[in-house]
N, C-alpha and C positions, 0 to 999 in steps of 0.2 A: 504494500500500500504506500502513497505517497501523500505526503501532506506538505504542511506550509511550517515551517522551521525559524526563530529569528536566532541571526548567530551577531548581528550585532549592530549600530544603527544604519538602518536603510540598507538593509542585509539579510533582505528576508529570502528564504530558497524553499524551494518545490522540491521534496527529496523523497528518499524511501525510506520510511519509517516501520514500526513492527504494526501488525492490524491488530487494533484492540481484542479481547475476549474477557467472556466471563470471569472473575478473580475469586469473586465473592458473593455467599449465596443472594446477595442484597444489591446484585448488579443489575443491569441492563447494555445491549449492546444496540448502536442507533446506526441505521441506514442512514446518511444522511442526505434530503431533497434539495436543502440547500443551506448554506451558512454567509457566511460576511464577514468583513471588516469591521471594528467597531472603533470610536472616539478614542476610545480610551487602551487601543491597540498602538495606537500614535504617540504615546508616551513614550515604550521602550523603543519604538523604533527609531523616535528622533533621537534619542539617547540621553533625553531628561532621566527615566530611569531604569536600569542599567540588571542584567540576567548575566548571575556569572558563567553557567551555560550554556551549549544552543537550547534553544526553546521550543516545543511545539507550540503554536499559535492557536488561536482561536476559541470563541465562548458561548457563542449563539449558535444554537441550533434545531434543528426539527426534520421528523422521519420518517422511516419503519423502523419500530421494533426488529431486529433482525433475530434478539436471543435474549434469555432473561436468564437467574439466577434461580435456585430453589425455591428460594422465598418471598419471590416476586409476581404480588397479586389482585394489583391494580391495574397492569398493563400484561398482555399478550402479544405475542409472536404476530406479528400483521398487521398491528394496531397503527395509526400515524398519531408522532406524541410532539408535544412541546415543553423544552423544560428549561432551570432557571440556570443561570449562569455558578449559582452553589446549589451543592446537592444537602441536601437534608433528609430528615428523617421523619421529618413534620409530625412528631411526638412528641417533645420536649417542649417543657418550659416557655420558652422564649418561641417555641412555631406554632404552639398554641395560643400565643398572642399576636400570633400576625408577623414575626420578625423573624421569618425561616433565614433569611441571610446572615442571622447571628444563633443560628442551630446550637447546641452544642458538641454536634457530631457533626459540623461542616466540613465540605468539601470542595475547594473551586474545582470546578471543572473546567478542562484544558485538555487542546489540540483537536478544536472543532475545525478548524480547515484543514478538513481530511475526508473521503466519501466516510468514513465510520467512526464512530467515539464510542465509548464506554463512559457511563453514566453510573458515580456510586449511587445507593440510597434510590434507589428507582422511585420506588413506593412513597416514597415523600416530597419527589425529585421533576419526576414529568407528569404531564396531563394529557388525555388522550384527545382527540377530537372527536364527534360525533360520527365520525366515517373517512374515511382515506379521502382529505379534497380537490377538489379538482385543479389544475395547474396554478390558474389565475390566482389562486388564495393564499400560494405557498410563500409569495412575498410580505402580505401581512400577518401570515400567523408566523414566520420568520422572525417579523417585527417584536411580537410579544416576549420575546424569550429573554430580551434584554430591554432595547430603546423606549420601546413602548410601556412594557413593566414599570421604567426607570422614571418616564413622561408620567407617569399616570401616580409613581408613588409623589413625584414632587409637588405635585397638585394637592394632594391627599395628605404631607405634609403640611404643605401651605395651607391648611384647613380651605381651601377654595370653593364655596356654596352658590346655591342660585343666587342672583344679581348680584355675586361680588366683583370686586375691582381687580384685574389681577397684570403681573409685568411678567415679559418672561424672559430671564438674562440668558441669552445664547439662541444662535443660530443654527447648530448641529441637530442630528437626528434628535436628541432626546430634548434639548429645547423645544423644539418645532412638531412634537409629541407631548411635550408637555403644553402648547398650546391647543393643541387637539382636546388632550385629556379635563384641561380647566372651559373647553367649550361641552366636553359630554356631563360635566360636573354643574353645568347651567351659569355659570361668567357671564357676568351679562359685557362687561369692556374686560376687553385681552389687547396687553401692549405686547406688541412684539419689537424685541430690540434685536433689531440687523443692520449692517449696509449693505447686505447681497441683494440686489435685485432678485435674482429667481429663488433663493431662500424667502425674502418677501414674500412672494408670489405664493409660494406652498402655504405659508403663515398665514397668509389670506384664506388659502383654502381649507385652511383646519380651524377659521375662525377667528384671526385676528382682528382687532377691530380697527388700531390704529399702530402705526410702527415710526420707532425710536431708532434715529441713526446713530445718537450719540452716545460717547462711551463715558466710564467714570462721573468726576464731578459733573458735568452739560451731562451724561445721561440720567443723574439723579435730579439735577434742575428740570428736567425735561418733561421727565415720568410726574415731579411736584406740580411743574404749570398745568398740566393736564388733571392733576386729579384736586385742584383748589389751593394746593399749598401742604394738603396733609399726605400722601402719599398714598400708594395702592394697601387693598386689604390684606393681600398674598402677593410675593412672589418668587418667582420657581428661578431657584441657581444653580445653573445646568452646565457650568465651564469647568470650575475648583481650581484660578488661579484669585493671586489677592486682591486685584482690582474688581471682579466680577463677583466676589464674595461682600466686597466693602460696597457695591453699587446695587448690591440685591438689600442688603441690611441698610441702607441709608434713603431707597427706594421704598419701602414700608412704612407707614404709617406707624403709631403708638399703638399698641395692644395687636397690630397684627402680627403675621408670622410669614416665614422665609423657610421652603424648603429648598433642601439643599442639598443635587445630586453629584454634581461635577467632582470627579476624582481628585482631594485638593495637594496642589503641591505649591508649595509656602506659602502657604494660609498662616496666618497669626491674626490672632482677636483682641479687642483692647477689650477687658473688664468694665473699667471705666464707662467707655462709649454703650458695650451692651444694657450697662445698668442705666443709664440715660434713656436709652431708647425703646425701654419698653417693645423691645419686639421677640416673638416667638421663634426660637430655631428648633429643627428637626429636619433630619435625613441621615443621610450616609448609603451603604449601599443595597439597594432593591429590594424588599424583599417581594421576587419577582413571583415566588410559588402562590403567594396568598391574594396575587391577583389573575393567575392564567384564566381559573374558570371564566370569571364574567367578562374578561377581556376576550378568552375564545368564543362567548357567544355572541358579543357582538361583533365579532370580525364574520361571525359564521352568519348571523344574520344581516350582512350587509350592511350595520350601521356605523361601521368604522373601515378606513384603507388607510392604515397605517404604513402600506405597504407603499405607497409615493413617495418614502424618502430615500430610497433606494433608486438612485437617477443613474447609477453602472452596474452593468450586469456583465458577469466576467465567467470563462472557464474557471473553474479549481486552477487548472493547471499556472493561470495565469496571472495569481494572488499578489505577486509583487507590483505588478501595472497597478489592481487595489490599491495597494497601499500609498505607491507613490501619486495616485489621481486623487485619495484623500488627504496626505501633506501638502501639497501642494490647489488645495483647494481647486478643483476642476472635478469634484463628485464632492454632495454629500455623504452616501454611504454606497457602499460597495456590493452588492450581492453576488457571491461566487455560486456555481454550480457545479458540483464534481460530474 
């Protein structure tokens, strides 16, 4: 089998790897229909942060069941599934309240840009869909495994309700997802902050109402003139560097709240300022498992296409063009086919 490898930045290679199997009675093994690049695959490979060595890549993914373990009985041999970027066991503590991405039996899951992956924790891990779908659907229920998960938990951080006010910092898949997600959650105004033209455009279509070119301090001025002087109710920080962190939290209003997805790298918070500002934080990272259900019915009932942010569609084989069409901003996400 061959999959996508990174050995070090902008050094990603198509090689031959070992083909996953069964380990453990609590596995699964995934055919996979298709996978992707993701945002936050752009990290190591610019070489912000750094695999001492090579890597198999990739996190998102969705299938056939090719093979299960003994004790796997959720999901079947045939089944097409979708699942979170950590495996769980969705028994414990903490996945009983909704935060399987902090399991205590976690597992990331890695080397989904490959035709097959092995998934620990099955049973807690993927969700089946209602019947193997038809082609057109494979790109947004693709979506939900990560960006869409991620769009949707920053929303639901942000406590974001019908007629609230909402900003959404970033322009990537799961910004522009999270602007989806704060329009299925009843937002009556969605700012979107871009300056990409065709990013715009999407943001329009998943609901934006009005869009912020500016960045930083003019982007908190911006989002204030717009909402009277007091700031949005919610807003979703989908970047995690420190300017998009301090212009989500300065962008809020008193008593509201700032979810916050963006993988941070040098974040630092002033105490100070937070106890000033009276505003709500929560996020981190996904917990994707305790939103697939209702996310896959509505992708199944046609009331979500989360599958438009995927503007490149690539062979497997051809996963470095990926990467390099999303550094280089000329895709926002990538969707490989083995």
């Amino acid at each position: 089998m061959r999959g996508a490898v990174l050995y070090g930045p902008r050094d990603v290679r198509f090689e031959e790897r070992a083909a996953p199997k069964v380990i453990l009675p609590t596995d699964a093994v995934i055919r996979l229909s298709a996978t992707c690049v993701c945002g936050s695959d752009l990290w190591p490979y610019r070489g912000v942060s750094r695999y001492a060595d090579p890597t198999p890549m990739g996190h998102e993914y969705c299938g056939i069941v090719e093979e299960v373990g003994s004790a796997v009985s959720s999901v079947t041999r045939g089944q097409f599934v979708i699942g979170s970027f950590f495996a769980s066991d969705n028994t414990c503590p903490n996945c009983r309240l909704g935060y399987q991405s902090s399991c205590l039996h976690k597992q990331f899951v890695a080397g989904a840009q490959a035709p097959l992956l092995r998934v620990p924790l099955a049973d807690g891990t993927v969700v089946a869909t209602p019947a193997v779908p038809s082609d057109d659907l494979i790109p947004s229920l693709l979506a939900l495994s990560d960006v869409m998960g991620t769009g949707w938990f920053a929303a639901d951080a942000a406590n974001v309700k019908p007629g609230s006010t909402v900003a959404v910092v970033g322009d990537g898949a799961v910004g522009l997802l999270g602007v989806l997600s704060a329009k299925q959650m009843g937002a009556e105004r969605i700012i979107a902050m871009s300056r990409h033209p065709s990013r715009q455009k999407l943001a329009r279509e998943f609901g934006a109402t009005e869009i912020v070119t500016e960045r930083g301090d003019d982007g908190v001025a911006r989002i204030k003139d717009l909402t009277d002087g007091i700031g949005a109710d919610g807003v979703l920080e989908c970047v995690g560097t420190q300017e998009s962190m301090m212009q989500a939290i300065s962008s809020t209003r008193p008593g509201g709240s700032v979810g916050y997805v963006g993988v941070p790298h040098g974040v630092e918070l002033s105490g100070e300022q937070l106890f000033y500002d009276h505003v709500h934080l929560h996020g981190g990272p996904a917990p994707v498992r305790r939103f697939l259900p209702v996310l896959i019915d509505l992708v199944w009932a046609g009331k979500i296409d989360p599958g438009k942010v995927f503007d490149l569609t690539l062979p497997l084989e051809e996963v470095a063009e990926g990467y390099r069409a999303m550094d280089e901003r000329r895709a926002i996400k990538t969707l490989l086919r083995p």
